[in-house]
C-alpha positions in Angstrom: -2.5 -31.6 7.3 -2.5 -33.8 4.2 -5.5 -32.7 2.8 -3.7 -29.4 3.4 -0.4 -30.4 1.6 -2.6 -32.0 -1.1 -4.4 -28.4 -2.1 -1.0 -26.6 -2.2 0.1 -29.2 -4.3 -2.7 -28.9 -6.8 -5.3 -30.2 -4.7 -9.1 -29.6 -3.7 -9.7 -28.4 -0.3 -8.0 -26.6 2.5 -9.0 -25.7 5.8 -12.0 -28.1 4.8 -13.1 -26.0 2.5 -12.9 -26.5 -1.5 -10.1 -23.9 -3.0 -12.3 -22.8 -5.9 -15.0 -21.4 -3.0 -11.9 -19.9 -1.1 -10.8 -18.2 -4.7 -14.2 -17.2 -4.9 -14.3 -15.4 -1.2 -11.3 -13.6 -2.6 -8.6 -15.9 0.1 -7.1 -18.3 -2.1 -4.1 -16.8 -2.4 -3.6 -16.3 1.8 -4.7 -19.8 2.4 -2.2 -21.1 0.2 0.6 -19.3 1.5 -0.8 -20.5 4.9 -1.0 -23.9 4.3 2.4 -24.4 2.5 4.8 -23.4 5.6 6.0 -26.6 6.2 7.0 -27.4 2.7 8.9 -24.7 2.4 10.8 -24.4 5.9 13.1 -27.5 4.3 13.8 -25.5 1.7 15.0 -22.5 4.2 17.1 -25.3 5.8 18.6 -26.4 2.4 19.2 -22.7 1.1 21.2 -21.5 4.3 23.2 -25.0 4.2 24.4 -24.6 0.7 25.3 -21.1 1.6 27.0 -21.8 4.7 30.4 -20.9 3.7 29.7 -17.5 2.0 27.3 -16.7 5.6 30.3 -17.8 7.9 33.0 -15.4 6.0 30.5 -12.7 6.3 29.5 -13.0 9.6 32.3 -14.7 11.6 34.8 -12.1 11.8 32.1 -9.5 12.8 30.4 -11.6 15.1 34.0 -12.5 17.0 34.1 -9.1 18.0 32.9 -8.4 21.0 32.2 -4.8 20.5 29.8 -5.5 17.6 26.3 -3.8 18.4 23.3 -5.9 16.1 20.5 -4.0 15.1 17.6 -6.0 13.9 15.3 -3.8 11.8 11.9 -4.3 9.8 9.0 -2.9 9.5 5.4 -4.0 10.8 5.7 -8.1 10.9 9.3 -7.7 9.7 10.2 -6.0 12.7 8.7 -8.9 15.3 11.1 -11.0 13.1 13.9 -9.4 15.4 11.6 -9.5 18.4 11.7 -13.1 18.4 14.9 -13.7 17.5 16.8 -11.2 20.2 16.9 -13.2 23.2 18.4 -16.6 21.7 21.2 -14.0 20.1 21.5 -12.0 24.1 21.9 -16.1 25.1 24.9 -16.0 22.7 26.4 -13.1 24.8 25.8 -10.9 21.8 24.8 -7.3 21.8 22.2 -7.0 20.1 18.6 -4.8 19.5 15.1 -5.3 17.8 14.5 -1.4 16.9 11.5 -1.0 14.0 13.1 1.1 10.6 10.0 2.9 11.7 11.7 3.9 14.7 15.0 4.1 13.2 13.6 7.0 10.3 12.0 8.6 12.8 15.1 9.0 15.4 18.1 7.8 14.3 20.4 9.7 16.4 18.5 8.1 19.6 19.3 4.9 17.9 22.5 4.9 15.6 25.6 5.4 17.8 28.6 6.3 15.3 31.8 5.2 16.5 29.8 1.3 17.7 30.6 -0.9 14.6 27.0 -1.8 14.0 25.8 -4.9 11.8 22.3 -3.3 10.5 20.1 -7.1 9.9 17.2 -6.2 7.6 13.9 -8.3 6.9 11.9 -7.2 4.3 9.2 -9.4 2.3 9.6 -6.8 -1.1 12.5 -5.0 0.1 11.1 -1.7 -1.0 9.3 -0.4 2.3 10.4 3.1 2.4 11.4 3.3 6.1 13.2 -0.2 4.8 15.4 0.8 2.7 15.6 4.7 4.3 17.1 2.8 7.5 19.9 1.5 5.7 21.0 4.9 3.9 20.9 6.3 8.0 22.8 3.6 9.0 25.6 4.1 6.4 25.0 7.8 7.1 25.4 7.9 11.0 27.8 5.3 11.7 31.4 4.9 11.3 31.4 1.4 10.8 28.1 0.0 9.5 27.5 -4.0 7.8 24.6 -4.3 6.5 22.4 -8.3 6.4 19.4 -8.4 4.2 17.4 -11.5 4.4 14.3 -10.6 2.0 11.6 -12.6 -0.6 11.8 -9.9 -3.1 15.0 -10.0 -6.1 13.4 -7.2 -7.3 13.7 -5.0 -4.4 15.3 -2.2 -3.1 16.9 -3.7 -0.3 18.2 -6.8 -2.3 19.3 -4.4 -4.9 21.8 -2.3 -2.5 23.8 -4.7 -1.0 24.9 -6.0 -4.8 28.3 -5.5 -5.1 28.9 -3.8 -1.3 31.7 -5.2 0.2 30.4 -4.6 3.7 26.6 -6.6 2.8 25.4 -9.7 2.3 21.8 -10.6 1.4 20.5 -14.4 1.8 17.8 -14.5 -1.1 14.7 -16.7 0.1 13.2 -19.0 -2.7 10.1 -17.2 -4.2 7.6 -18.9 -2.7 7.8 -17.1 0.4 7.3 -13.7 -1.4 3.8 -13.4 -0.4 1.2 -13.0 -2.8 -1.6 -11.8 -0.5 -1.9 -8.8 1.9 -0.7 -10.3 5.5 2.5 -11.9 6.0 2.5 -15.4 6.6 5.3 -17.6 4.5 7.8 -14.9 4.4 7.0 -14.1 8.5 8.2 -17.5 9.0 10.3 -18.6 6.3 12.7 -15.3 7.4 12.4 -15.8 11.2 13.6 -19.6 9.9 16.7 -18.3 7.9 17.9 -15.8 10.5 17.7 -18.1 13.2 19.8 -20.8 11.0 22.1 -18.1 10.2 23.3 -17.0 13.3 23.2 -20.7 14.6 20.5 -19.5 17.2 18.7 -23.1 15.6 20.4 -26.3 14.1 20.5 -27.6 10.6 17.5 -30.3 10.1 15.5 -28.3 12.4 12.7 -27.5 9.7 12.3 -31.3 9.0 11.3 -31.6 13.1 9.2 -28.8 12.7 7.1 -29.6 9.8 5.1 -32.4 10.9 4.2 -30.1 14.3 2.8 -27.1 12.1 1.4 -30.1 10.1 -1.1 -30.8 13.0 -2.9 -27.6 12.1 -4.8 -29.5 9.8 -7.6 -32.0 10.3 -6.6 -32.3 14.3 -7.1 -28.5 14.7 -9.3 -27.7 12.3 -12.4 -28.3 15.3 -11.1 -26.2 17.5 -10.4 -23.5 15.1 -13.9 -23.9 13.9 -14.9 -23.7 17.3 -12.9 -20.4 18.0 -14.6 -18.3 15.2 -17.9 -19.8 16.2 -17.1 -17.8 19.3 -17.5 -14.8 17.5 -15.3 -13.0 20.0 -14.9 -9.2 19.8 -11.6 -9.5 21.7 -8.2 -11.6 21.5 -5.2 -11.5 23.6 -2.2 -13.4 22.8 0.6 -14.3 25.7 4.0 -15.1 25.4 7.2 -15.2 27.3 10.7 -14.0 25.9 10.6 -14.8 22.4 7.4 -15.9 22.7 6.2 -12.2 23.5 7.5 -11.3 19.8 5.2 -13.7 18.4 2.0 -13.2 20.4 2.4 -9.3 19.0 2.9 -11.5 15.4 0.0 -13.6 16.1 -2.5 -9.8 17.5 -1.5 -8.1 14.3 -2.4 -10.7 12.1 -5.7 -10.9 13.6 -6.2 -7.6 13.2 -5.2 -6.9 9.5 -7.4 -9.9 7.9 -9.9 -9.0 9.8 -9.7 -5.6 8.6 -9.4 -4.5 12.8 -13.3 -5.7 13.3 -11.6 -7.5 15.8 -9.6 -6.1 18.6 -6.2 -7.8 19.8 -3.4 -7.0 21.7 -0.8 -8.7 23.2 1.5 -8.8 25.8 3.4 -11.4 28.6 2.1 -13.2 30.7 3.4 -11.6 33.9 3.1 -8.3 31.8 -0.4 -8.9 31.2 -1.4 -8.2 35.3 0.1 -4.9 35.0 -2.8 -3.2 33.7 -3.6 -5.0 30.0 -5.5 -7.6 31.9 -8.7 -5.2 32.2 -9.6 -5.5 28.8 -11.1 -9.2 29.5 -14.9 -9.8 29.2 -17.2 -12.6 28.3 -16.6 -11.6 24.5 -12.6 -12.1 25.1 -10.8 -14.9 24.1 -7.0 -15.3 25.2 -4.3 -17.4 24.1 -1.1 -18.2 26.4 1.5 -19.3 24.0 3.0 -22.1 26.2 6.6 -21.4 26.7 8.9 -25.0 26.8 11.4 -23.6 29.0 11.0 -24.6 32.5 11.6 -21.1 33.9 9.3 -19.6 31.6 7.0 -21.9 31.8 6.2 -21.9 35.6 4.4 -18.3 35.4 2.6 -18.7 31.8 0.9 -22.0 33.9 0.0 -19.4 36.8 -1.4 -17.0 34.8 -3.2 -19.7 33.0 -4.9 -21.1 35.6 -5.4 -17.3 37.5 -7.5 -16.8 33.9 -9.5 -19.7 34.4 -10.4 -19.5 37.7 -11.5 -15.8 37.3 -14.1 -17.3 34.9 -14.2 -13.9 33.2 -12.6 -14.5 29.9 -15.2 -16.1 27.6 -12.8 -18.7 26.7 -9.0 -19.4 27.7 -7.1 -21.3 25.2 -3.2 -22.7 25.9 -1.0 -23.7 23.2 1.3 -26.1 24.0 4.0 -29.1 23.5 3.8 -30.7 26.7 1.0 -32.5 28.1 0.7 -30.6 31.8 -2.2 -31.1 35.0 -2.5 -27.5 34.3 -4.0 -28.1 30.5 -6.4 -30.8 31.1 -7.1 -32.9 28.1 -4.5 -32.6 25.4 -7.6 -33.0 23.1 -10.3 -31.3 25.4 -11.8 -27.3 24.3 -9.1 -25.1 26.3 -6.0 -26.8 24.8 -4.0 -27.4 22.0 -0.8 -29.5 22.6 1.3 -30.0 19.3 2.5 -33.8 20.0 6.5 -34.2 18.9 7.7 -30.8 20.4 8.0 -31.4 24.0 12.1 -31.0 23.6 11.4 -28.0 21.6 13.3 -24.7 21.8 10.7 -21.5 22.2 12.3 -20.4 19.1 11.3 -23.3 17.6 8.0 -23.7 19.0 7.4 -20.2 16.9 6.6 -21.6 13.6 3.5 -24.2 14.6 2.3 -21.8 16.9 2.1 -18.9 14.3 0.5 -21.1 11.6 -2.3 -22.3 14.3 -3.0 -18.3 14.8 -2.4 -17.1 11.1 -5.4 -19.9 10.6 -8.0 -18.6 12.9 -7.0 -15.3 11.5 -7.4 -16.0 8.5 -10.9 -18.2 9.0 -12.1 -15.6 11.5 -11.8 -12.8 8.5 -14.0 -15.0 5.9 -16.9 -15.7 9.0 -17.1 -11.3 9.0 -17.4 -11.2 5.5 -13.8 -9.8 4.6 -11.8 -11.0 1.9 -8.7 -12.6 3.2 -6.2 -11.4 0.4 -6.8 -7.9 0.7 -9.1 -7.4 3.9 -8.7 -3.7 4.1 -12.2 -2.5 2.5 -11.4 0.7 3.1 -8.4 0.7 0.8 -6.5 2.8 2.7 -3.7 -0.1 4.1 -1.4 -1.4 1.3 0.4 -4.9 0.8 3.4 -2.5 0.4 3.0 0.8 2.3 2.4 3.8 0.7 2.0 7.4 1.4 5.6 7.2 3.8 7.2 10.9 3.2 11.0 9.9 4.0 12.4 13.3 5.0 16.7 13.7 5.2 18.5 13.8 8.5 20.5 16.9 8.5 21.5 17.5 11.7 25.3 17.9 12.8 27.2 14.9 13.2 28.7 15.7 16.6 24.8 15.2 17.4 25.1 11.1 17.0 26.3 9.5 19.9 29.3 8.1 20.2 28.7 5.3 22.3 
């Protein structure tokens, strides 16, 4: 990914293609926030290390009480943030839940429980998404004893804003970089997902250094395949996961969708999910990708599915993404796999952040082959970078109707 690193850094080309063309198509701006993940994940890695201390007082006491219910809230990508991030935290014994601030604004007595001390962990890329910041006046509303974390991109918003001077909120402050520029998510998906995990020591200090070089392979060694992929033209893409992989194939569908401006269908689901029904929506214009899971237990039924797909010979192409060489794959280099070399010890968790960048780039190439403009794809005008037309109404109802517990 050199050549990558090299246009991020003030270079000519990425994704093989010269910037000033990629300007031009109106995608500069998204492939640059693409292409400059794994510069910035050591950055992540430095900003939580230097704020260790100030994290730890925060978060220790709350988190050494058993009782303590964590909420994970965002909106839209923010919200699959907590997705994949909830079952390393249930592995931690912890109670905790990935609930949207959509769902949160639109039911927060089935959701709030007041007498549960509740820390409220909010991602936000501005910080001013009105369900956002309406999620945490319901939480301070509805529960007896609320925290509130805020990891966000955006100084200037809302979010960052209202935990200034709080006693019971913190907010972790990414470096600016990660505040995207362009319409779809892509730094700031990862660079949060990255500081949250580091946070709640669900990943290890120096992991963004191991990480790096992986995503780093979605340069010149994937670029073929991805070229390949969008060559397919396919009308259709499913994206497989297991545990927190599942939050990440719904990451890697909605991508797809918005820079494509939803001329191309995805979904997503689990691999032993995906039988239950979903599965129908395969034809010869379909492509699916398993997201490989490293965990042996895990891994077992993504391989079945796998080679279930193949064998049906329905699909018109079945991808796996992978960090271990397997008989099930084939050829680490051959058409229906991509295995990221230096990962085979990986944590899924960790395995996130090369897999995302691999699908934010075919994303993000399939939307320039239809003609759409990467950095704001929606043609009709009618989806926003930062949502607009959210009515946020008050919750008025008695306060004997919260539950308790």
């Amino acid at each position: 990914m050199q050549a990558v690193q090299d246009a991020v850094n003030g270079g000519s080309e990425i994704f093989g293609q010269d910037v000033s063309r990629l300007d031009a198509l109106g995608g500069g701006v998204t492939a640059r926030e693409i292409a400059q993940q794994p510069q910035v994940w050591p950055q992540i890695d430095a900003l939580v290390a230097g704020q260790r201390g100030q994290v730890d007082a925060f978060l220790a006491p709350l988190l050494a009480r058993p009782e303590l219910r964590i909420v994970m809230a965002g909106a839209g990508t923010s919200a699959f943030i907590g997705e994949c991030l909830a079952p390393g935290l249930l592995r931690q014994g912890r109670r905790v839940e990935a609930v949207p601030t959509t769902d949160l604004v639109s039911g927060p007595d089935r959701y709030f429980q007041r007498a549960v001390p509740t820390l409220v962990v909010s991602f936000a890329r501005s910080g001013s998404s009105p369900e956002s910041v309406a999620a945490v006046a319901l939480a301070d509303q509805l529960v007896d004893e609320v925290h509130h974390l805020v990891i966000t991109c955006n100084e200037e918003g809302q979010l960052y804003r209202m935990t200034q001077d709080r006693a019971n909120a913190l907010a972790i402050l990414l470096p600016d970089a990660t505040h995207d520029r362009g319409f779809a998510m892509t730094t700031s998906f990862t660079s949060m997902l990255l500081a949250a995990a580091l946070a709640f020591r669900v990943l290890t200090p120096g992991v963004a250094a191991r990480l790096a070089p992986a995503a780093g392979q979605v340069g010149a060694r994937a670029l073929p395949l991805l070229t390949q992929l969008v060559d397919g033209a396919f009308r259709r893409v499913v994206y497989l996961g297991s545990n927190e992989l599942r939050g990440l194939a719904r990451e890697a569908a909605l991508k797809l969708l918005e820079l494509t401006d939803g001329q191309v269908v995805a979904i997503h689901d689990s691999p032993l999910g995906f039988r239950h029904g979903p599965k129908t929506i395969v034809d010869d214009q379909t492509l699916v990708v398993v997201l490989l899971s490293n965990d042996p237990q895990a891994r077992r039924y993504d391989l079945d599915l796998l080679r279930e797909l193949r064998g049906d010979r329905r699909a018109g192409r079945v991808l796996a993404l992978g960090a271990r060489q397997d008989d099930a794959l084939g050829d680490a280099f051959g058409e229906d796999a991509f295995v990221f070399s230096g990962a085979d010890d990986a944590q899924d968790l960790e395995l996130a952040l090369p897999y995302i960048v691999f699908c934010q780039s075919f994303a993000y190439l399939r939307s320039l082959s239809l003609g759409v403009r990467p950095d704001t794809p929606s043609m009709s005008g009618t989806v926003n970078r930062v949502v607009r037309g959210v009515t946020i109404y008050p919750f008025d109802r008695e306060v004997s109707d919260v539950p308790r517990s």
